[in-house]
C-alpha positions in Angstrom: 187.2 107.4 69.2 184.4 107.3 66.9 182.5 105.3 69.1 182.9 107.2 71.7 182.1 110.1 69.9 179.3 108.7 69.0 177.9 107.4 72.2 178.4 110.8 74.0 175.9 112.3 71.0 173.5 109.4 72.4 173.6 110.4 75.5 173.2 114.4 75.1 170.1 114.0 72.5 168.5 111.4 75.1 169.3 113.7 78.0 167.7 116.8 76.1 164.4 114.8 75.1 164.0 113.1 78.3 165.3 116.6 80.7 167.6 114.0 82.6 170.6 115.2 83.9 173.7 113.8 81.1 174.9 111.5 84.1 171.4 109.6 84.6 171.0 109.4 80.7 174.2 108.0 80.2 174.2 105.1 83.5 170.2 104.3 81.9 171.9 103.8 78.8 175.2 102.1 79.9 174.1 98.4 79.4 172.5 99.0 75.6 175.0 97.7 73.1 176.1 100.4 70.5 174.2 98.5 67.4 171.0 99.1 69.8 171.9 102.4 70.4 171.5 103.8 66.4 168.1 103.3 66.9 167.6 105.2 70.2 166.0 108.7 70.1 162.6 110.8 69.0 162.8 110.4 65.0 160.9 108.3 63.2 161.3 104.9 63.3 163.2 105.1 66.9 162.1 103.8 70.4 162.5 106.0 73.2 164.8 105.5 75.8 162.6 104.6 78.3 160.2 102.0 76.1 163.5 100.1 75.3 164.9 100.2 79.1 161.2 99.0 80.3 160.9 96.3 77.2 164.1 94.7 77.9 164.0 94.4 81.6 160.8 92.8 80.7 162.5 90.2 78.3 165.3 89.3 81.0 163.0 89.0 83.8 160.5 86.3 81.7 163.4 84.7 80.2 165.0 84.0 83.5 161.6 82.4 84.8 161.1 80.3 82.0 157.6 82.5 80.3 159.4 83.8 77.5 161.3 81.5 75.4 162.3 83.7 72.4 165.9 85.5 72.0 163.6 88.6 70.3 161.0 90.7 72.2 158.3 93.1 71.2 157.8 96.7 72.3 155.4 99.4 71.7 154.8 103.4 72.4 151.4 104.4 72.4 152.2 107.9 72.8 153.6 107.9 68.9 151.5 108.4 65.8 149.2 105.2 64.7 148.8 104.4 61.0 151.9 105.7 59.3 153.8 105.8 62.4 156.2 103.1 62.9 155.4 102.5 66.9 155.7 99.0 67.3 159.1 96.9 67.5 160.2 94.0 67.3 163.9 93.7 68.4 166.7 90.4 68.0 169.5 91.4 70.0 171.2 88.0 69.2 170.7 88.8 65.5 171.5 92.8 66.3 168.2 93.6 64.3 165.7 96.0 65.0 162.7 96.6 63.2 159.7 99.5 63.7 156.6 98.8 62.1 153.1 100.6 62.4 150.5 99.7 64.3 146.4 100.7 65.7 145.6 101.5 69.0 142.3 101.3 70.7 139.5 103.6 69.5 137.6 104.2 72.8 134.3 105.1 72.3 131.3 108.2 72.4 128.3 107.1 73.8 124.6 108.9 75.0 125.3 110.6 78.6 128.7 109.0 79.4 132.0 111.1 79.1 133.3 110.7 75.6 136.5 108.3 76.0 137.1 107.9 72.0 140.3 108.3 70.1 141.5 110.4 67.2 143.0 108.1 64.2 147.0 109.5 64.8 146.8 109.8 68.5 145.6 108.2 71.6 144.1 110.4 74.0 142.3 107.7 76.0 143.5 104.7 77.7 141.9 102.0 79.8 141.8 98.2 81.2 138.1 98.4 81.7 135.6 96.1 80.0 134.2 97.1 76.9 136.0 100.1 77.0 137.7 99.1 73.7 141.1 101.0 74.7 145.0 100.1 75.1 146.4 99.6 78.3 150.2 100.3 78.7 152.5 98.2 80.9 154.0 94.3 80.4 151.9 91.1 78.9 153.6 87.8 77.4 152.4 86.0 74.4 150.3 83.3 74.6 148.5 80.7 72.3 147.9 81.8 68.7 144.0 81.1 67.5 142.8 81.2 63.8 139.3 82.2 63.2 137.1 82.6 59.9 135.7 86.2 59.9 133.9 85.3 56.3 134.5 85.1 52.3 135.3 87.6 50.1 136.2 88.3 46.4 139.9 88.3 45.8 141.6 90.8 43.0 141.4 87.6 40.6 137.9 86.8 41.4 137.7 84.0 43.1 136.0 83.6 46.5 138.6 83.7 49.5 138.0 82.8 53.1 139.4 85.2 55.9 141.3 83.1 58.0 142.7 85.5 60.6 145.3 84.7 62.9 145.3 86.1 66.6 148.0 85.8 69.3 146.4 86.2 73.2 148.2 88.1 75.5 148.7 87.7 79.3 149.1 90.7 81.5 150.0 91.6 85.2 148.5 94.5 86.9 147.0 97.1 84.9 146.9 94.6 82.0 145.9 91.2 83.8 142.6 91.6 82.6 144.2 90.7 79.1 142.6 87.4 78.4 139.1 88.2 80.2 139.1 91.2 77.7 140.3 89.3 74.9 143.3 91.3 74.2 146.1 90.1 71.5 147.5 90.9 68.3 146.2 90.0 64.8 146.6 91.5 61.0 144.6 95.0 60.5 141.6 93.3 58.7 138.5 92.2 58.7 135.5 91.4 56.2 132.6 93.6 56.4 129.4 91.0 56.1 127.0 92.7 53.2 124.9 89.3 53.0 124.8 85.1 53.5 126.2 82.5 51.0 124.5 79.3 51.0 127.6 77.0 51.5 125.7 73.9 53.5 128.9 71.6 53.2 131.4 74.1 54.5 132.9 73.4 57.6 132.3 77.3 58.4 128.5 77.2 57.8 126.2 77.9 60.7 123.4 75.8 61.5 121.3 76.8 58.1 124.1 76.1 56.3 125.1 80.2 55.3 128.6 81.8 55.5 129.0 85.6 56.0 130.0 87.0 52.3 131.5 90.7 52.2 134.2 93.4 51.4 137.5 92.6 53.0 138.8 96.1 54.8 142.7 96.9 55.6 142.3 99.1 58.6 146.0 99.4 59.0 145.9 103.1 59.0 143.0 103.3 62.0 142.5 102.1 65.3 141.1 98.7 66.2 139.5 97.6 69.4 142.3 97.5 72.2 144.2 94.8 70.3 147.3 95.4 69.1 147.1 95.3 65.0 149.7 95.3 62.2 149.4 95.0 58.6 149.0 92.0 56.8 152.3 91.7 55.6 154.1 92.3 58.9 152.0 89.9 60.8 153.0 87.3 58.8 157.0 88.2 60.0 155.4 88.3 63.2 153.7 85.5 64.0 156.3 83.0 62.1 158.6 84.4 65.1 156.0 83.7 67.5 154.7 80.2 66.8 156.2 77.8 69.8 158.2 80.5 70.8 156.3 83.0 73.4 158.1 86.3 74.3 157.0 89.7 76.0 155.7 93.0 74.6 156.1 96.2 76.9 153.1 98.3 75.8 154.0 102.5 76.9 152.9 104.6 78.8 151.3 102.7 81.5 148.8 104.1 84.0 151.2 105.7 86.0 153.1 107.6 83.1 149.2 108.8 81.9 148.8 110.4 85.3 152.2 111.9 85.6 152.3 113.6 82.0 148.6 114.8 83.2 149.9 116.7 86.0 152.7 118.2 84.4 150.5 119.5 81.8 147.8 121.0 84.1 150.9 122.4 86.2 152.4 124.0 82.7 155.5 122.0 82.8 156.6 119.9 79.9 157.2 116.1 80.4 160.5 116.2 79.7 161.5 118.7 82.5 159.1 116.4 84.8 161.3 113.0 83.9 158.3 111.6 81.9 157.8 111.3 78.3 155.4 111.6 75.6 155.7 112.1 71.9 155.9 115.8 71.7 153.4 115.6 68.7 150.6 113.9 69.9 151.1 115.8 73.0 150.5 118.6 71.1 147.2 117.3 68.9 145.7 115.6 72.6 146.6 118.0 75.1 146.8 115.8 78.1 146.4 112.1 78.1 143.3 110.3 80.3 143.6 107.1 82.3 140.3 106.0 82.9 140.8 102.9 86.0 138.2 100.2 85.3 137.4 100.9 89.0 135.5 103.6 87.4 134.9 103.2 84.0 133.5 99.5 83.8 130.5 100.2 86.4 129.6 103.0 83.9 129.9 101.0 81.0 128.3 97.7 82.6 125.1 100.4 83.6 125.0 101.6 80.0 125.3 98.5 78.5 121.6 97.6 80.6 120.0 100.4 80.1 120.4 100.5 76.1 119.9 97.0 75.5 118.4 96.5 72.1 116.8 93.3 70.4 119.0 91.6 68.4 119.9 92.8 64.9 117.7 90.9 61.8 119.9 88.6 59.9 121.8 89.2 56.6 120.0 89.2 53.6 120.2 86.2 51.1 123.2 87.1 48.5 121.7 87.1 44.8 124.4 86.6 42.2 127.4 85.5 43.2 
Protein backbone atom coordinates (compact mmCIF):
# COMPACT_ATOMS: atom_id res chain seq x y z
CA UNK A 1 0.00 0.00 0.00
CA UNK A 2 2.75 2.21 0.83
CA UNK A 3 4.41 1.50 -2.26
CA UNK A 4 1.80 2.14 -4.16
CA UNK A 5 1.07 5.17 -2.44
CA UNK A 6 4.22 6.16 -3.08
CA UNK A 7 4.52 5.52 -6.68
CA UNK A 8 1.26 7.36 -7.56
CA UNK A 9 3.09 10.61 -5.75
CA UNK A 10 5.93 9.83 -8.46
CA UNK A 11 3.82 9.88 -11.02
CA UNK A 12 1.60 13.12 -10.27
CA UNK A 13 4.93 15.37 -9.32
CA UNK A 14 6.52 14.04 -12.78
CA UNK A 15 3.30 14.59 -14.60
CA UNK A 16 3.08 18.26 -13.16
CA UNK A 17 6.79 19.19 -13.98
CA UNK A 18 6.87 17.55 -17.31
CA UNK A 19 2.78 18.82 -18.34
CA UNK A 20 2.27 15.09 -19.46
CA UNK A 21 -0.92 13.73 -19.07
CA UNK A 22 -0.76 11.26 -15.44
CA UNK A 23 -1.26 8.16 -17.90
CA UNK A 24 2.02 8.95 -20.27
CA UNK A 25 4.02 9.85 -17.00
CA UNK A 26 3.19 6.81 -15.33
CA UNK A 27 3.63 4.05 -18.73
CA UNK A 28 7.38 6.39 -19.12
CA UNK A 29 7.92 5.46 -15.75
CA UNK A 30 6.52 1.90 -15.56
CA UNK A 31 9.93 -0.02 -16.13
CA UNK A 32 12.03 2.19 -13.38
CA UNK A 33 12.44 0.14 -10.25
CA UNK A 34 11.01 1.89 -7.08
CA UNK A 35 14.74 2.33 -5.46
CA UNK A 36 15.38 4.41 -8.87
CA UNK A 37 12.40 6.06 -8.45
CA UNK A 38 13.34 8.11 -4.92
CA UNK A 39 15.59 9.92 -6.93
CA UNK A 40 13.27 10.96 -9.76
CA UNK A 41 11.95 14.62 -9.79
CA UNK A 42 13.15 18.64 -9.96
CA UNK A 43 14.96 18.93 -6.38
CA UNK A 44 18.36 18.97 -5.94
CA UNK A 45 20.25 16.20 -6.40
CA UNK A 46 17.47 14.41 -8.68
CA UNK A 47 17.48 13.52 -12.51
CA UNK A 48 14.67 14.35 -14.44
CA UNK A 49 12.48 11.94 -15.81
CA UNK A 50 13.40 12.32 -19.20
CA UNK A 51 17.55 12.34 -18.64
CA UNK A 52 17.10 8.91 -16.77
CA UNK A 53 14.57 7.40 -19.58
CA UNK A 54 17.16 8.66 -22.38
CA UNK A 55 20.41 7.46 -20.21
CA UNK A 56 19.24 4.12 -19.69
CA UNK A 57 17.93 3.28 -23.04
CA UNK A 58 21.36 4.31 -23.92
CA UNK A 59 23.02 1.81 -21.48
CA UNK A 60 20.70 -1.20 -22.75
CA UNK A 61 21.24 -0.48 -26.29
CA UNK A 62 25.38 -0.42 -25.88
CA UNK A 63 25.27 -3.19 -23.55
CA UNK A 64 23.37 -5.39 -25.92
CA UNK A 65 26.03 -4.59 -28.81
CA UNK A 66 28.84 -5.30 -26.84
CA UNK A 67 30.31 -1.04 -26.54
CA UNK A 68 29.53 -0.74 -23.07
CA UNK A 69 30.69 -3.26 -20.65
CA UNK A 70 29.89 -1.73 -17.28
CA UNK A 71 26.63 -2.73 -15.06
CA UNK A 72 26.70 1.44 -14.05
CA UNK A 73 26.09 4.29 -16.58
CA UNK A 74 26.65 7.95 -16.53
CA UNK A 75 24.14 10.77 -17.13
CA UNK A 76 24.08 14.38 -17.18
CA UNK A 77 21.48 17.60 -17.54
CA UNK A 78 23.00 20.59 -18.79
CA UNK A 79 19.92 22.53 -18.26
CA UNK A 80 20.74 22.34 -14.22
CA UNK A 81 23.04 24.68 -12.28
CA UNK A 82 26.98 24.08 -12.81
CA UNK A 83 29.35 24.43 -9.84
CA UNK A 84 27.28 23.70 -6.76
CA UNK A 85 24.67 21.93 -8.66
CA UNK A 86 24.74 18.29 -8.51
CA UNK A 87 24.06 17.63 -12.46
CA UNK A 88 25.98 14.75 -13.27
CA UNK A 89 25.14 10.99 -12.25
CA UNK A 90 26.50 8.12 -12.06
CA UNK A 91 23.93 5.37 -11.52
CA UNK A 92 24.53 1.19 -10.45
CA UNK A 93 21.29 -0.30 -10.88
CA UNK A 94 22.78 -3.77 -9.94
CA UNK A 95 24.16 -2.14 -6.73
CA UNK A 96 20.71 0.06 -6.49
CA UNK A 97 23.06 3.19 -5.98
CA UNK A 98 22.72 6.49 -7.32
CA UNK A 99 24.89 9.23 -6.89
CA UNK A 100 24.66 13.25 -8.24
CA UNK A 101 27.72 15.00 -8.21
CA UNK A 102 28.57 18.60 -9.72
CA UNK A 103 30.05 19.23 -12.78
CA UNK A 104 31.32 22.46 -15.58
CA UNK A 105 29.92 22.82 -18.71
CA UNK A 106 31.40 24.53 -21.74
CA UNK A 107 32.12 28.30 -21.50
CA UNK A 108 31.49 29.30 -25.18
CA UNK A 109 33.22 32.29 -26.00
CA UNK A 110 33.00 36.49 -26.92
CA UNK A 111 34.98 37.34 -29.66
CA UNK A 112 35.57 40.84 -31.98
CA UNK A 113 32.52 40.95 -34.69
CA UNK A 114 31.14 37.45 -34.14
CA UNK A 115 27.81 36.88 -32.11
CA UNK A 116 28.65 36.35 -28.54
CA UNK A 117 28.12 32.46 -27.81
CA UNK A 118 29.69 32.55 -24.08
CA UNK A 119 28.21 31.15 -21.01
CA UNK A 120 27.31 32.37 -17.55
CA UNK A 121 29.20 30.33 -14.61
CA UNK A 122 25.45 28.62 -13.18
CA UNK A 123 23.88 28.25 -16.47
CA UNK A 124 24.33 27.25 -20.04
CA UNK A 125 22.88 29.38 -22.46
CA UNK A 126 24.96 28.21 -25.44
CA UNK A 127 25.46 24.89 -26.91
CA UNK A 128 27.38 23.62 -29.84
CA UNK A 129 29.39 20.59 -31.78
CA UNK A 130 31.33 23.12 -33.73
CA UNK A 131 35.12 23.30 -33.63
CA UNK A 132 36.63 25.53 -31.41
CA UNK A 133 33.52 26.59 -30.21
CA UNK A 134 34.41 25.35 -26.71
CA UNK A 135 30.63 24.35 -25.79
CA UNK A 136 28.70 21.11 -24.61
CA UNK A 137 26.83 19.21 -26.93
CA UNK A 138 23.77 17.14 -25.54
CA UNK A 139 22.86 13.67 -26.90
CA UNK A 140 24.71 9.94 -26.39
CA UNK A 141 28.74 9.24 -26.43
CA UNK A 142 30.51 5.96 -24.85
CA UNK A 143 33.73 6.02 -22.94
CA UNK A 144 36.71 5.35 -24.42
CA UNK A 145 40.53 5.11 -23.58
CA UNK A 146 41.69 6.98 -20.54
CA UNK A 147 45.06 9.20 -21.21
CA UNK A 148 47.29 10.78 -18.47
CA UNK A 149 49.01 13.95 -19.21
CA UNK A 150 51.55 16.29 -17.27
CA UNK A 151 49.99 19.84 -17.28
CA UNK A 152 53.19 21.08 -14.99
CA UNK A 153 54.64 21.24 -11.21
CA UNK A 154 53.38 23.00 -8.49
CA UNK A 155 53.94 23.64 -4.73
CA UNK A 156 51.87 21.32 -2.58
CA UNK A 157 50.33 22.64 1.03
CA UNK A 158 53.59 20.82 2.50
CA UNK A 159 55.97 22.46 0.22
CA UNK A 160 57.19 20.20 -1.83
CA UNK A 161 57.12 20.29 -5.65
CA UNK A 162 54.13 18.14 -7.17
CA UNK A 163 53.70 17.20 -10.75
CA UNK A 164 50.05 17.50 -12.24
CA UNK A 165 49.33 14.28 -13.63
CA UNK A 166 45.79 14.62 -14.94
CA UNK A 167 43.74 11.88 -16.01
CA UNK A 168 41.35 12.22 -19.10
CA UNK A 169 38.67 9.73 -20.41
CA UNK A 170 37.83 10.37 -24.46
CA UNK A 171 34.47 10.11 -25.41
CA UNK A 172 32.88 8.76 -28.66
CA UNK A 173 29.65 10.32 -30.02
CA UNK A 174 27.01 9.63 -32.74
CA UNK A 175 25.30 12.40 -34.44
CA UNK A 176 25.37 15.67 -32.97
CA UNK A 177 28.26 14.44 -30.83
CA UNK A 178 30.35 12.25 -33.34
CA UNK A 179 32.71 14.93 -33.60
CA UNK A 180 33.72 13.94 -29.94
CA UNK A 181 37.14 12.69 -30.56
CA UNK A 182 38.07 15.23 -33.48
CA UNK A 183 37.15 17.86 -30.90
CA UNK A 184 38.81 16.24 -28.10
CA UNK A 185 35.95 15.87 -25.97
CA UNK A 186 36.09 13.74 -22.44
CA UNK A 187 36.01 14.02 -18.88
CA UNK A 188 38.92 14.81 -16.50
CA UNK A 189 39.23 16.40 -12.74
CA UNK A 190 38.33 20.36 -12.64
CA UNK A 191 42.08 21.47 -12.56
CA UNK A 192 44.77 22.68 -14.10
CA UNK A 193 48.19 24.54 -13.31
CA UNK A 194 48.45 27.96 -14.35
CA UNK A 195 52.27 28.21 -15.87
CA UNK A 196 53.90 31.62 -14.13
CA UNK A 197 57.51 30.48 -15.38
CA UNK A 198 60.13 27.35 -16.49
CA UNK A 199 62.03 25.06 -14.00
CA UNK A 200 65.26 23.88 -15.26
CA UNK A 201 64.67 20.00 -14.73
CA UNK A 202 67.07 18.58 -17.82
CA UNK A 203 66.71 14.91 -16.51
CA UNK A 204 62.95 14.89 -16.15
CA UNK A 205 61.18 12.81 -18.42
CA UNK A 206 58.64 15.87 -18.73
CA UNK A 207 61.33 18.34 -19.88
CA UNK A 208 61.08 19.87 -23.37
CA UNK A 209 63.86 19.94 -25.57
CA UNK A 210 65.94 22.68 -23.31
CA UNK A 211 65.39 20.76 -20.60
CA UNK A 212 62.47 23.26 -18.67
CA UNK A 213 59.13 22.11 -17.14
CA UNK A 214 56.22 24.50 -16.82
CA UNK A 215 56.16 25.59 -12.90
CA UNK A 216 52.83 27.38 -11.52
CA UNK A 217 49.73 27.74 -9.28
CA UNK A 218 47.49 24.72 -9.40
CA UNK A 219 43.64 26.04 -9.86
CA UNK A 220 40.37 23.93 -8.79
CA UNK A 221 37.85 25.23 -11.26
CA UNK A 222 35.24 23.02 -9.99
CA UNK A 223 32.81 25.82 -9.52
CA UNK A 224 33.20 27.24 -13.32
CA UNK A 225 33.00 26.01 -16.75
CA UNK A 226 35.74 24.28 -18.66
CA UNK A 227 36.14 23.92 -22.30
CA UNK A 228 33.31 21.47 -23.68
CA UNK A 229 34.70 18.64 -21.52
CA UNK A 230 32.86 17.23 -19.06
CA UNK A 231 34.77 18.08 -15.48
CA UNK A 232 34.25 16.92 -11.90
CA UNK A 233 36.14 17.60 -8.83
CA UNK A 234 39.20 16.00 -7.93
CA UNK A 235 37.79 13.88 -5.39
CA UNK A 236 34.90 12.54 -7.52
CA UNK A 237 37.04 11.82 -10.47
CA UNK A 238 38.93 9.60 -8.64
CA UNK A 239 35.40 7.39 -7.87
CA UNK A 240 34.98 7.86 -11.34
CA UNK A 241 37.57 6.81 -13.24
CA UNK A 242 38.39 3.62 -10.86
CA UNK A 243 34.75 2.61 -12.21
CA UNK A 244 35.87 3.34 -15.68
CA UNK A 245 39.24 1.72 -16.09
CA UNK A 246 38.67 -1.56 -18.45
CA UNK A 247 35.25 -1.14 -18.06
CA UNK A 248 33.72 1.45 -20.85
CA UNK A 249 29.97 2.59 -20.33
CA UNK A 250 27.68 5.39 -21.85
CA UNK A 251 26.89 8.96 -20.65
CA UNK A 252 23.61 10.67 -22.00
CA UNK A 253 24.52 14.34 -22.08
CA UNK A 254 20.72 16.57 -21.94
CA UNK A 255 19.19 18.48 -23.85
CA UNK A 256 20.36 17.59 -27.19
CA UNK A 257 19.95 19.87 -30.30
CA UNK A 258 16.55 19.06 -30.79
CA UNK A 259 15.34 19.76 -27.06
CA UNK A 260 17.44 23.34 -27.52
CA UNK A 261 15.25 24.16 -30.45
CA UNK A 262 11.97 22.96 -29.04
CA UNK A 263 12.31 24.86 -25.53
CA UNK A 264 13.32 27.95 -28.06
CA UNK A 265 10.08 27.89 -29.68
CA UNK A 266 7.97 27.48 -26.83
CA UNK A 267 9.58 30.44 -25.29
CA UNK A 268 9.28 32.84 -28.22
CA UNK A 269 5.63 31.42 -28.52
CA UNK A 270 5.00 32.29 -24.54
CA UNK A 271 4.41 28.79 -23.57
CA UNK A 272 6.31 27.11 -20.82
CA UNK A 273 8.27 23.80 -21.67
CA UNK A 274 6.48 21.88 -19.56
CA UNK A 275 2.97 22.50 -21.24
CA UNK A 276 5.08 21.97 -24.65
CA UNK A 277 6.32 18.27 -23.42
CA UNK A 278 9.92 19.51 -23.20
CA UNK A 279 11.95 20.27 -20.20
CA UNK A 280 14.35 22.55 -18.83
CA UNK A 281 15.40 23.45 -15.28
CA UNK A 282 12.85 26.08 -14.52
CA UNK A 283 15.85 28.15 -13.00
CA UNK A 284 18.17 28.55 -15.48
CA UNK A 285 15.35 29.06 -17.71
CA UNK A 286 14.63 31.85 -15.88
CA UNK A 287 18.49 33.47 -15.51
CA UNK A 288 19.01 32.49 -19.77
CA UNK A 289 15.75 33.16 -21.21
CA UNK A 290 15.86 30.81 -24.08
CA UNK A 291 18.59 28.43 -24.88
CA UNK A 292 20.80 28.65 -28.40
CA UNK A 293 21.92 25.71 -30.58
CA UNK A 294 24.42 27.00 -32.71
CA UNK A 295 24.87 23.72 -35.71
CA UNK A 296 28.55 23.56 -36.65
CA UNK A 297 27.07 23.91 -40.18
CA UNK A 298 27.15 27.49 -39.16
CA UNK A 299 29.21 28.21 -36.44
CA UNK A 300 32.60 26.48 -37.48
CA UNK A 301 32.91 28.43 -40.92
CA UNK A 302 32.70 31.53 -38.66
CA UNK A 303 35.04 30.44 -36.24
CA UNK A 304 37.55 28.78 -38.93
CA UNK A 305 37.28 32.63 -40.77
CA UNK A 306 38.04 34.26 -37.38
CA UNK A 307 40.57 32.06 -36.41
CA UNK A 308 42.57 33.43 -40.04
CA UNK A 309 41.94 36.66 -39.91
CA UNK A 310 43.27 37.21 -36.14
CA UNK A 311 46.20 35.07 -36.31
CA UNK A 312 48.86 36.32 -33.99
CA UNK A 313 52.69 35.41 -33.69
CA UNK A 314 53.24 33.09 -31.21
CA UNK A 315 53.41 34.03 -27.53
CA UNK A 316 57.27 34.69 -26.02
CA UNK A 317 58.23 31.99 -23.73
CA UNK A 318 58.00 31.79 -19.89
CA UNK A 319 60.42 33.46 -17.96
CA UNK A 320 63.26 31.63 -16.19
CA UNK A 321 61.88 30.85 -12.44
CA UNK A 322 64.41 32.50 -9.77
CA UNK A 323 64.16 30.92 -6.33
CA UNK A 324 62.59 27.93 -6.14
Amino acid sequence: MRLRFFLLNIVGLVAAVSGLPRSVAAEQLSDIPPWLLLHVGPGEGQIAPVVLRRARALHRQKLRRGAARNPCYFAMDATRPAGVGRRFYVICEAEQTFRAISAAHGNGRNLDRIPDFSNGTLCAKNFSNAMHSRLTTGGPYVTAEIRTSFKGYYRASGGQLVPLMRPFVQFEGEGDTANARPRAIGGHPAVIVSPVCRMKAPRNPYADNEGYVPYGKLLNYSAGRSFGCTSWTPSESAGIFALLRGRPTTLYIYPESADIVAVARAVKAGRSPARAGVYWDASCLREIGAPNFWPRETLEPILVKHRKASRRPPPEPLPLCKGL
